[in-house]
N, CA, C and O atoms as a GROMACS GRO file, in nm:
protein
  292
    1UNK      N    1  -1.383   0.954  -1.615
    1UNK     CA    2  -1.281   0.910  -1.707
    1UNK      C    3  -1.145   0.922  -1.639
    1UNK      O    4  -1.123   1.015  -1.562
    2UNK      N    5  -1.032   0.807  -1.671
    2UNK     CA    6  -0.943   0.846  -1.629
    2UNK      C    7  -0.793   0.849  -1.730
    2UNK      O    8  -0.798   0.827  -1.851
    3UNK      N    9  -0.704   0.870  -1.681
    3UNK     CA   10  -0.564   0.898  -1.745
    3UNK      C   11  -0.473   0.788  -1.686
    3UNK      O   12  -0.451   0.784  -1.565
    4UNK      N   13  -0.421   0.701  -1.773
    4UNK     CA   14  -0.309   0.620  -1.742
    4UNK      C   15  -0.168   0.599  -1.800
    4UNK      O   16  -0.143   0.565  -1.915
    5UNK      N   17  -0.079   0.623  -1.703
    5UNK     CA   18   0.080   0.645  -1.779
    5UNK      C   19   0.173   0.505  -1.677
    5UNK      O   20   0.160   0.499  -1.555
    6UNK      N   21   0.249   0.420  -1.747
    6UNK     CA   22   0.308   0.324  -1.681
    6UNK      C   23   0.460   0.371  -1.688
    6UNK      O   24   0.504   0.455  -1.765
    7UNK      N   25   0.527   0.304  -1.597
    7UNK     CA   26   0.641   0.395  -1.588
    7UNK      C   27   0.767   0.249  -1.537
    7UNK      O   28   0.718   0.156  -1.472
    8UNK      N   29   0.880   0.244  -1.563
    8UNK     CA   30   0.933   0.147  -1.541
    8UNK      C   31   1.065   0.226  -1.419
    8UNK      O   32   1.146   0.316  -1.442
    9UNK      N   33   1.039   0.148  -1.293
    9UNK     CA   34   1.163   0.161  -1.216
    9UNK      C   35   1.210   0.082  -1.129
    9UNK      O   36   1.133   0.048  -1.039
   10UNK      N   37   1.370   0.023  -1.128
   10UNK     CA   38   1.379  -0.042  -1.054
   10UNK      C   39   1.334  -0.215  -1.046
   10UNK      O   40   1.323  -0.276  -0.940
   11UNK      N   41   1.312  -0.273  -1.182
   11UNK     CA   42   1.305  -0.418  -1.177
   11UNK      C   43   1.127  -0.370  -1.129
   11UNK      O   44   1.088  -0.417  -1.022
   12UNK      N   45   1.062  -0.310  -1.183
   12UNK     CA   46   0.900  -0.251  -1.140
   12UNK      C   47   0.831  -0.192  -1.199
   12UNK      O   48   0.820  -0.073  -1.168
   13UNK      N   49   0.755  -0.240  -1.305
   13UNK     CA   50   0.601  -0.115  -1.352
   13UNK      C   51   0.534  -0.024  -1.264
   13UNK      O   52   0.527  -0.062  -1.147
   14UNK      N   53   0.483   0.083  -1.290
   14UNK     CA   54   0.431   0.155  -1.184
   14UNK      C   55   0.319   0.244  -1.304
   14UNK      O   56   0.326   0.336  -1.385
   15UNK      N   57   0.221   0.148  -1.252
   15UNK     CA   58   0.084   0.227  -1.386
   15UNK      C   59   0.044   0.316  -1.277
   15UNK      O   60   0.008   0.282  -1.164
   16UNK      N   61   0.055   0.453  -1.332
   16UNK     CA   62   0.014   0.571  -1.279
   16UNK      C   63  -0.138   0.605  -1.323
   16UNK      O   64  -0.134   0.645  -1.439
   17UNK      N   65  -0.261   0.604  -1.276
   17UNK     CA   66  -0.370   0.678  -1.313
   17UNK      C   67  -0.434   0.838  -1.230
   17UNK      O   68  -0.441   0.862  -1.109
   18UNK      N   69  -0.470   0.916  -1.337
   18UNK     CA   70  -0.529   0.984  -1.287
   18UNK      C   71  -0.724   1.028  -1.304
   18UNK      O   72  -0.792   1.071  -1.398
   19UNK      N   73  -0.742   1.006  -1.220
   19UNK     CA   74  -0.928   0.942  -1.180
   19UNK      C   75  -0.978   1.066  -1.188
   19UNK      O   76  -0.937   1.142  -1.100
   20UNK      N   77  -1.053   1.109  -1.264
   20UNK     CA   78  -1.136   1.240  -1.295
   20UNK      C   79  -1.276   1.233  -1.130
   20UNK      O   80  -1.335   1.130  -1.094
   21UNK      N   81  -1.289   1.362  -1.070
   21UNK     CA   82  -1.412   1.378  -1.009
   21UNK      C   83  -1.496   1.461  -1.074
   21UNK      O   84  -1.458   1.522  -1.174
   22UNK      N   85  -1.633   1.472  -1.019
   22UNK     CA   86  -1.721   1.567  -1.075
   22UNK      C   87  -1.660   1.708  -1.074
   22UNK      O   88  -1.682   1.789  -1.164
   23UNK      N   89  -1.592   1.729  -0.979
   23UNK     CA   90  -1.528   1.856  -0.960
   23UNK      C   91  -1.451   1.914  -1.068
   23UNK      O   92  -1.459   2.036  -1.082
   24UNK      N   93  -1.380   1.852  -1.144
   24UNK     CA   94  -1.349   1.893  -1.271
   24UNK      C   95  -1.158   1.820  -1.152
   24UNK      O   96  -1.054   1.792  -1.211
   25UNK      N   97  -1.167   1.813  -1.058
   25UNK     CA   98  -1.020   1.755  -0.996
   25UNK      C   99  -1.016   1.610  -0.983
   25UNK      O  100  -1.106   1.526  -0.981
   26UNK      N  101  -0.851   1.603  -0.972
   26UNK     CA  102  -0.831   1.421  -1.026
   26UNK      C  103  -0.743   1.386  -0.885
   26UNK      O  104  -0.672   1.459  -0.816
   27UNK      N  105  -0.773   1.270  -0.874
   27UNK     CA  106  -0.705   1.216  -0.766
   27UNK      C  107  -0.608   1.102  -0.814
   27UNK      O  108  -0.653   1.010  -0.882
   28UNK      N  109  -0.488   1.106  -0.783
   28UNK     CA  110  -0.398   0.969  -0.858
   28UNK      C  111  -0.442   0.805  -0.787
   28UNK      O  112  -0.515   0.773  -0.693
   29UNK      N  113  -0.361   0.730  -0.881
   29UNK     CA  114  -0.392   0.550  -0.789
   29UNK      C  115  -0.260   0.526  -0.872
   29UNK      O  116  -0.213   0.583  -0.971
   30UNK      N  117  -0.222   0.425  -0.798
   30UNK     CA  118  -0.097   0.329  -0.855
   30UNK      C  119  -0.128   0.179  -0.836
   30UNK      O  120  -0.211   0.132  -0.757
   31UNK      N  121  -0.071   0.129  -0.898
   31UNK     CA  122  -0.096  -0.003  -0.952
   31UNK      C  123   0.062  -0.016  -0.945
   31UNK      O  124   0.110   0.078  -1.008
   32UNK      N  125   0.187  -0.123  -0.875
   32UNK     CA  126   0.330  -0.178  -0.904
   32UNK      C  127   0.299  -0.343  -0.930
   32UNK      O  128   0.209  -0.416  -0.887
   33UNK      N  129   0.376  -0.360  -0.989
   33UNK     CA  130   0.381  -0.500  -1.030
   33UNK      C  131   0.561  -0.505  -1.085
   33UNK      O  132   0.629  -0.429  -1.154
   34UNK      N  133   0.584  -0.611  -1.027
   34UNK     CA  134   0.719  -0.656  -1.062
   34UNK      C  135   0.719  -0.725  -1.212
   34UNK      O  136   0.616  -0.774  -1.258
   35UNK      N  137   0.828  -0.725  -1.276
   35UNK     CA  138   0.852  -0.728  -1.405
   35UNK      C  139   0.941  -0.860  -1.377
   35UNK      O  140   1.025  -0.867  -1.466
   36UNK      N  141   0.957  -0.988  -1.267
   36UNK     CA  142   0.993  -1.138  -1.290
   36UNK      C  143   0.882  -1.154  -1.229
   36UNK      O  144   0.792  -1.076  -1.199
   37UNK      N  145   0.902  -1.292  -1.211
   37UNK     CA  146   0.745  -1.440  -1.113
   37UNK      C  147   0.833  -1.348  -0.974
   37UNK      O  148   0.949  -1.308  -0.967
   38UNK      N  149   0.706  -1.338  -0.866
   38UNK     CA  150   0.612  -1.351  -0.939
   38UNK      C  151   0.561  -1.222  -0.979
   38UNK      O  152   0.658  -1.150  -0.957
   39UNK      N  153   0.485  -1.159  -1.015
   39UNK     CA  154   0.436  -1.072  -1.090
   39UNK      C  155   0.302  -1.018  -1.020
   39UNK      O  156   0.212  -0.971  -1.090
   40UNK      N  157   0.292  -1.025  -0.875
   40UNK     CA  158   0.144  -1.013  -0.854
   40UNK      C  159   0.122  -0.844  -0.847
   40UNK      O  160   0.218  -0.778  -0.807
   41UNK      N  161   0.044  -0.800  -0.871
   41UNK     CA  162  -0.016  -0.668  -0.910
   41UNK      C  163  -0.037  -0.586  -0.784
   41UNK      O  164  -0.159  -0.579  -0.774
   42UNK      N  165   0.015  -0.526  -0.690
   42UNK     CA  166  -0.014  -0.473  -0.583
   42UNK      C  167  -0.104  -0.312  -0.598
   42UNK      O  168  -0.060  -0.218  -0.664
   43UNK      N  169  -0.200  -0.310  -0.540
   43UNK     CA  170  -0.249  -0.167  -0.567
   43UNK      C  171  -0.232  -0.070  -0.391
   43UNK      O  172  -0.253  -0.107  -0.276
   44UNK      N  173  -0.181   0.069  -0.456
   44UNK     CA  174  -0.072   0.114  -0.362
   44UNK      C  175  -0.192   0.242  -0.324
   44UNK      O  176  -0.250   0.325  -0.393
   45UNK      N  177  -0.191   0.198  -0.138
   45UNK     CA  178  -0.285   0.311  -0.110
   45UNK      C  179  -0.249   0.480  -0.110
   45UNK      O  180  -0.141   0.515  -0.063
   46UNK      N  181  -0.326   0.564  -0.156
   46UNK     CA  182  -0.255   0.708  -0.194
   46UNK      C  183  -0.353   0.758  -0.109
   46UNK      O  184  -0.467   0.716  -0.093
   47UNK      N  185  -0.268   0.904  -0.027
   47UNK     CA  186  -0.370   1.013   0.019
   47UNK      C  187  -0.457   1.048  -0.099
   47UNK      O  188  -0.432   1.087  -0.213
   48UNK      N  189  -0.563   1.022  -0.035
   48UNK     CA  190  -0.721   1.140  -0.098
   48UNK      C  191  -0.678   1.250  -0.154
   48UNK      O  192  -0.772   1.293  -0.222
   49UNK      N  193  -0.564   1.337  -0.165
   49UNK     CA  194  -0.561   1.444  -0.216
   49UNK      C  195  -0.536   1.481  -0.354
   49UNK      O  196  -0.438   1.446  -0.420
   50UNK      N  197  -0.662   1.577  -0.403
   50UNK     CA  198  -0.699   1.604  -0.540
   50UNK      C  199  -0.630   1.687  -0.632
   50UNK      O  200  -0.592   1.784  -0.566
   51UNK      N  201  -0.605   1.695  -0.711
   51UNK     CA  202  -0.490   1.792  -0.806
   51UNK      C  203  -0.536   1.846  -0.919
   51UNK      O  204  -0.595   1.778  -1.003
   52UNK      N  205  -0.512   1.978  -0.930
   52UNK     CA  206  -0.598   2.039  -1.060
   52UNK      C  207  -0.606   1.991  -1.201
   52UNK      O  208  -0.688   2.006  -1.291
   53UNK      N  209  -0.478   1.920  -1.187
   53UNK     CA  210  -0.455   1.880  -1.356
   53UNK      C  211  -0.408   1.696  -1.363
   53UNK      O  212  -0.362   1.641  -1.262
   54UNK      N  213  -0.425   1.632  -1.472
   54UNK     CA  214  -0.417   1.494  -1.444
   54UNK      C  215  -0.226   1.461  -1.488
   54UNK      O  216  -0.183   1.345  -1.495
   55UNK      N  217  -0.141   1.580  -1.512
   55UNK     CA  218  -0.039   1.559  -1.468
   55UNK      C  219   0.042   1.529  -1.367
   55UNK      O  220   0.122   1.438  -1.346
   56UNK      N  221  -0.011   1.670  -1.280
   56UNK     CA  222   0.007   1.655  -1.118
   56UNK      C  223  -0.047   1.537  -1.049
   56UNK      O  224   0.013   1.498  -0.949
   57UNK      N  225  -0.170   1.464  -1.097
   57UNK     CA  226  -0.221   1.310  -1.045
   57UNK      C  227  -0.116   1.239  -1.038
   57UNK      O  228  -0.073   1.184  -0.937
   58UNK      N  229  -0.048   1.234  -1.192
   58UNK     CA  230   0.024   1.136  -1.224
   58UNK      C  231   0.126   1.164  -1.157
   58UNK      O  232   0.148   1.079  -1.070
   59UNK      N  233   0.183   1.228  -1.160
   59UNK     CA  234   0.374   1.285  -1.108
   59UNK      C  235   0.287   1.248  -0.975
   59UNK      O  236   0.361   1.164  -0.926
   60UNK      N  237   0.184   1.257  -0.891
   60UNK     CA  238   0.185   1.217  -0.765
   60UNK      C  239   0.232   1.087  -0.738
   60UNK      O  240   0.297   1.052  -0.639
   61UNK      N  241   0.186   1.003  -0.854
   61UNK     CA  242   0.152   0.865  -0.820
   61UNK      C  243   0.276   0.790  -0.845
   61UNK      O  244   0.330   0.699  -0.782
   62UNK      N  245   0.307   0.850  -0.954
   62UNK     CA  246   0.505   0.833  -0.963
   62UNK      C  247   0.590   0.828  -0.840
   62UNK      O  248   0.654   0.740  -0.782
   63UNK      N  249   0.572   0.935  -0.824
   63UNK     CA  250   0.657   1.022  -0.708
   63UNK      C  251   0.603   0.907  -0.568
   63UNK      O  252   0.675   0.874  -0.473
   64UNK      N  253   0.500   0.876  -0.585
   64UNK     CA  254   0.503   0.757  -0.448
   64UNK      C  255   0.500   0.591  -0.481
   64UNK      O  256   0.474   0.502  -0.400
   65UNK      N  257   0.531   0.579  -0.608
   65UNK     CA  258   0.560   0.445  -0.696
   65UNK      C  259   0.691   0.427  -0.650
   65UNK      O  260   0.720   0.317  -0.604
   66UNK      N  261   0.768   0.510  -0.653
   66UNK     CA  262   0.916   0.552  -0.656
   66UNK      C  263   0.984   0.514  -0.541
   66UNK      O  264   1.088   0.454  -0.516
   67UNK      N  265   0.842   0.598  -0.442
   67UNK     CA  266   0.903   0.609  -0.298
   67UNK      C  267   0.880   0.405  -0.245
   67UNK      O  268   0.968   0.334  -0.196
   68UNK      N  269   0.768   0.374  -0.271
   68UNK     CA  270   0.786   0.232  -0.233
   68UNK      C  271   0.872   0.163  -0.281
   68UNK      O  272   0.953   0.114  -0.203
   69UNK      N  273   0.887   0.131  -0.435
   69UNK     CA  274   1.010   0.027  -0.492
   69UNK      C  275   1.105   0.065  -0.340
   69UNK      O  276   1.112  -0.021  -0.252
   70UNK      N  277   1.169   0.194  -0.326
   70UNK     CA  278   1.266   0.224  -0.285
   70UNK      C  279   1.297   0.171  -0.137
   70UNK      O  280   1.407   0.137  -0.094
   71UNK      N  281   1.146   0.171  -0.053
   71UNK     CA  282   1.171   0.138   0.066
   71UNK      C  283   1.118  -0.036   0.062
   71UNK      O  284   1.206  -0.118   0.090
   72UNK      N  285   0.975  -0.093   0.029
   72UNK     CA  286   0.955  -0.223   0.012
   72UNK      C  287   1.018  -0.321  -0.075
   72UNK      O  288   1.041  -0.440  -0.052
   73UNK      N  289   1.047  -0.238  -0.196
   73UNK     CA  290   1.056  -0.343  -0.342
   73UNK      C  291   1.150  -0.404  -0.334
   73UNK      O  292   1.179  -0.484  -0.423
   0.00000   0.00000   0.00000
C-alpha cells in the first residue's frame, strides 16, 4: 500500500508517494508535472533509501521535487 501527498512549487505539481515494503519501511517516488502545455508527467528517479515512517518518504520526495524544479524546471 502506498501514501500520496501532491504538493505545488514553482509553476509544478510534485505528487509525493510513499511505497510500503514487507519490512514494515517505505521508500519515496515522485511524479512532477508542470501545471501549463505541456503537461507531460515526468517520473523522478530517487535513491533506494528506505525510511521508517511514510512521512519521512514523503518530505524525501519533496525535498528532491524541490531540488529539481530548482535546477531543471
Amino acid at each position: 500500500m502506498h501514501t500520496t501527498e501532491s504538493f505545488f512549487f514553482g509553476g509544478y505539481d510534485l505528487v509525493c508517494c510513499a511505497n510500503a515494503t514487507l519490512s514494515g519501511r517505505y521508500y519515496p517516488s515522485l511524479v512532477v508535472m508542470k501545471r501549463v502545455w505541456p503537461t507531460r508527467p515526468r517520473t523522478i528517479d530517487l535513491a533506494r533509501e528506505s525510511f521508517s515512517s511514510k512521512a519521512l518518504a514523503i518530505d524525501a520526495a519533496r525535498c528532491r521535487g524541490i531540488e529539481w524544479v530548482t535546477e531543471f524546471g
